[in-house]
C-alpha positions, 0 to 999 in steps of 0.5 A: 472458494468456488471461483477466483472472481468471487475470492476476489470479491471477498478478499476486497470486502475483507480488506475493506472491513480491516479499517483500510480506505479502498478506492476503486479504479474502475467498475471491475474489482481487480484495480484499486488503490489503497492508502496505507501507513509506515510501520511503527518504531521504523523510519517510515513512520508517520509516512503514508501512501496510495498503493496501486494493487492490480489483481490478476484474472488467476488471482489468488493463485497468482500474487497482485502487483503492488506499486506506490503513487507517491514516492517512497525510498526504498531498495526494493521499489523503484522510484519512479514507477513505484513498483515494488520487487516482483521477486519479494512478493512472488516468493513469498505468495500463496492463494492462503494469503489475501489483500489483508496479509499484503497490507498488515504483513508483507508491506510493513515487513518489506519497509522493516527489513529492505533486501538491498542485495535484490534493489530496484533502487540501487542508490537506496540499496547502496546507502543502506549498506554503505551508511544506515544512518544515512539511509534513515534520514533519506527515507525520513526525508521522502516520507516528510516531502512526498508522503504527508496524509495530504499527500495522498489526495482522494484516498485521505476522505474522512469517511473511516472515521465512523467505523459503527455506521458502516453504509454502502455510500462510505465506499461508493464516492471515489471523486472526493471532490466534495469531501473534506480531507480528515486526519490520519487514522490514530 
């Protein structure tokens, strides 16, 4: 690559060529949202949420923040906030991966196997030692309150559903005013 910005650029287009819907944040390409759906076989399926990812200028030789919008239960991510534990991210980082590994490697992998001697969220960390099956029900109960499609606004625009007319104007509406919300993706 011959700069940062123009790997960004690329990273961000990949990943918008990998069947996730990319909203952006502002005119630059280093803050966007990402809708992205719980793993399957795991307690977090059927969820979905809005990730904030936030590129920084050294991006990729330094990883990206990561944070949910809406709430997940999670030992590694912090209710309120929803930022996820700059240790996991940070230690397993490498300009070799890119935003496409973040989203079908890293987060469903950190839903799969939480780390609950690293919490941000010690009451989730607690119960999953404490009582596993407990802990499940909690997270399945987060992901029926606060993680529906519906839940997750804007980012849930019908627009992906006709991948073979891939146009420009797709990507281009962030408002989602006038848009119909659709079904999640199969």
């Amino acid at each position: 690559m011959s700069s940062p910005s123009k790997r960004r650029e690329m990273d961000l287009m990949k990943l918008m060529m990998s069947d996730y819907k990319v909203e952006m944040i502002n005119d630059g390409m280093q803050e966007f949202y990402v809708e992205f759906h719980g793993p399957t076989d795991s307690p977090y399926q059927g969820g979905a949420w809005k990730i904030r990812v936030e590129l920084p200028d050294a991006y990729p030789y330094k990883s990206p923040s990561i944070g949910f919008i809406n709430k997940i239960y999670h030992p590694n991510v912090d209710e309120m906030s929803g930022s996820v534990c700059l240790d996991v991210i940070n230690q397993t980082w490498s300009p070799m991966f890119d935003l496409v590994n973040v989203f079908e490697v890293f987060l469903p992998q950190l839903l799969l196997y939480p780390n609950p001697s690293d919490p941000l969220n010690g009451e989730a960390a607690a119960l999953m030692m404490r009582d596993k099956a407990a802990y499940e029900q909690r997270v399945k109960e987060y992901c029926e309150k606060y993680a529906k499609p519906e839940d997750i606004g804007a980012a849930q625009e019908d627009d992906k559903s006709s991948e073979e007319e891939l146009s420009e104007d797709g990507y281009a509406s962030s408002d989602g005013d006038d848009e119909v919300a659709g079904k999640a993706d199969p």
